[in-house]
C-alpha positions as CSV (number, residue, x, y, z in Angstrom):
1,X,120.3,201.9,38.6
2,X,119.6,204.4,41.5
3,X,121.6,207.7,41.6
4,X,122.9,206.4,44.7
5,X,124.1,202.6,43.0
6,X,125.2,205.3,40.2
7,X,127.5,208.0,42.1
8,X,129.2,204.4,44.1
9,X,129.9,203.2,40.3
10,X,130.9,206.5,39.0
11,X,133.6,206.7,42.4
12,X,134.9,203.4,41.7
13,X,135.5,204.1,38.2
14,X,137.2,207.2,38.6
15,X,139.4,205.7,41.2
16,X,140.5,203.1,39.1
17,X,141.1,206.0,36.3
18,X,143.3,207.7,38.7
19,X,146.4,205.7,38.4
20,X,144.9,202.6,39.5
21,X,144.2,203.6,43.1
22,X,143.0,199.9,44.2
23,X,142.6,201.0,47.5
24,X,139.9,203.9,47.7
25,X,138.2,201.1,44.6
26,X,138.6,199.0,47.5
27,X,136.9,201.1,50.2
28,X,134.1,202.6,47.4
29,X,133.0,199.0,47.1
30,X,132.5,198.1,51.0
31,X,130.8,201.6,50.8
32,X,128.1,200.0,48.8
33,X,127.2,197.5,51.4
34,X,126.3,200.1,53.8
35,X,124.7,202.2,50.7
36,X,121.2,203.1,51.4
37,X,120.4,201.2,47.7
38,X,118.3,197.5,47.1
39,X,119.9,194.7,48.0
40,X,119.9,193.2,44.4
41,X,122.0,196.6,43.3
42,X,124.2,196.0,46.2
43,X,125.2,192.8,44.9
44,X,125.5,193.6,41.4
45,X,127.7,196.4,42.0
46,X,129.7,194.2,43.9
47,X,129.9,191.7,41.3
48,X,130.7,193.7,38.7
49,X,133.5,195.8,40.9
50,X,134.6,192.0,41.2
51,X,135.2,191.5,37.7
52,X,138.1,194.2,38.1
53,X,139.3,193.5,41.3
54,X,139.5,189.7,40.6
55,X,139.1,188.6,44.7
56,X,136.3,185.7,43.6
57,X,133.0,186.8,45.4
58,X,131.0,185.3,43.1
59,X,132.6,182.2,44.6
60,X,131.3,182.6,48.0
61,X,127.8,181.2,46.7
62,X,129.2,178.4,45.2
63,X,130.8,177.6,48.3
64,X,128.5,178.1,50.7
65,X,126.2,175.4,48.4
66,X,128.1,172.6,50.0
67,X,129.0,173.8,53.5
68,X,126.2,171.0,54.9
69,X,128.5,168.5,53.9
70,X,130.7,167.9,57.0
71,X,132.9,165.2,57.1
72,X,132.4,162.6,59.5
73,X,136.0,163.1,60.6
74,X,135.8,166.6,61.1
75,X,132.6,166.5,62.7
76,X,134.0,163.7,65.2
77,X,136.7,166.4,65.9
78,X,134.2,169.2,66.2
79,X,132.0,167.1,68.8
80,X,135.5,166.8,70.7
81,X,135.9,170.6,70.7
82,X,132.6,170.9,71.9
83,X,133.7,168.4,75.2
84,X,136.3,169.9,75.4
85,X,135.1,173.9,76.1
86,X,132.2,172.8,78.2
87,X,134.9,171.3,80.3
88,X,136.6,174.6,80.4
89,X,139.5,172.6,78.8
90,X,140.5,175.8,76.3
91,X,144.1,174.5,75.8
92,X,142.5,171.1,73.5
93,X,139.6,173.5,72.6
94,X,142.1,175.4,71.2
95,X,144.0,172.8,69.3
96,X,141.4,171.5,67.8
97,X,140.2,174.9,66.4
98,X,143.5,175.0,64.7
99,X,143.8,171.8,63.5
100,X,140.4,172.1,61.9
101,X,141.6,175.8,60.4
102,X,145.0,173.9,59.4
103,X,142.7,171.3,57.4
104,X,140.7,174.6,55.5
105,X,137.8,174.7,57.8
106,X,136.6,177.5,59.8
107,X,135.1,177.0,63.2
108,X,132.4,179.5,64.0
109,X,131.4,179.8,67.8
110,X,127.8,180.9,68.7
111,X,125.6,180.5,71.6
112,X,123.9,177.9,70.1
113,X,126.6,176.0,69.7
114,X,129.9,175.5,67.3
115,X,129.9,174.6,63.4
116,X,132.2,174.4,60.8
117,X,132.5,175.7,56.9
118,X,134.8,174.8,54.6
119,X,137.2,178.1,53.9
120,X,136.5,179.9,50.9
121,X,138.1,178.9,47.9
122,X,139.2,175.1,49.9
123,X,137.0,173.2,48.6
């Protein structure tokens, strides 16, 4: 491990030794995405601060492995979001988005275009 990976995992240790102060562990471990360190530390650290914190990251590979598989339904309902904004029709645009967040799917807006991923821990 890098003295930097090392001092991020000696901070979050020692906050968690101080009383159980979850919320600078919290803060030390979005510090270590921004860390000057290698990406592969990055995520280990993150992992392992993970184990403790129990919020499931490890999950967001697993569910990012199916996110290709778009219902037809919901993409029938996403290709009417898409009519309806280039219509300027924000109000059913709108709707839609909701409905679709209502069913566990987030719709994410780009210039390219709109698509859809199942919510984290949905699916």
């Amino acid at each position: 491990m890098s003295p930097a990976g090392r001092d991020i995992h000696d901070r979050f240790a020692a906050a968690l030794d101080d009383d159980l102060d979850a919320s600078t562990a919290l803060a030390i471990a979005r510090e270590a995405f921004r860390a000057p360190i290698p990406d592969d530390e990055k995520r280990w650290l993150v992992l392992d601060f993970d184990f403790v914190l129990g919020l499931d990251l490890d999950r967001v590979w697993e569910a990012s492995d199916g996110a290709g598989d778009i219902p037809a339904d919901v993409q029938e309902r996403l290709e009417a979001r898409t009519a309806a904004r280039a219509a300027r029709d924000y109000a059913t645009s709108d709707a839609i988005r909701d409905e679709l967040t209502a069913r566990g799917w987030d719709v994410i807006d780009s210039p390219e275009g709109s698509t859809v991923k199942p919510k984290v821990g949905t699916r």
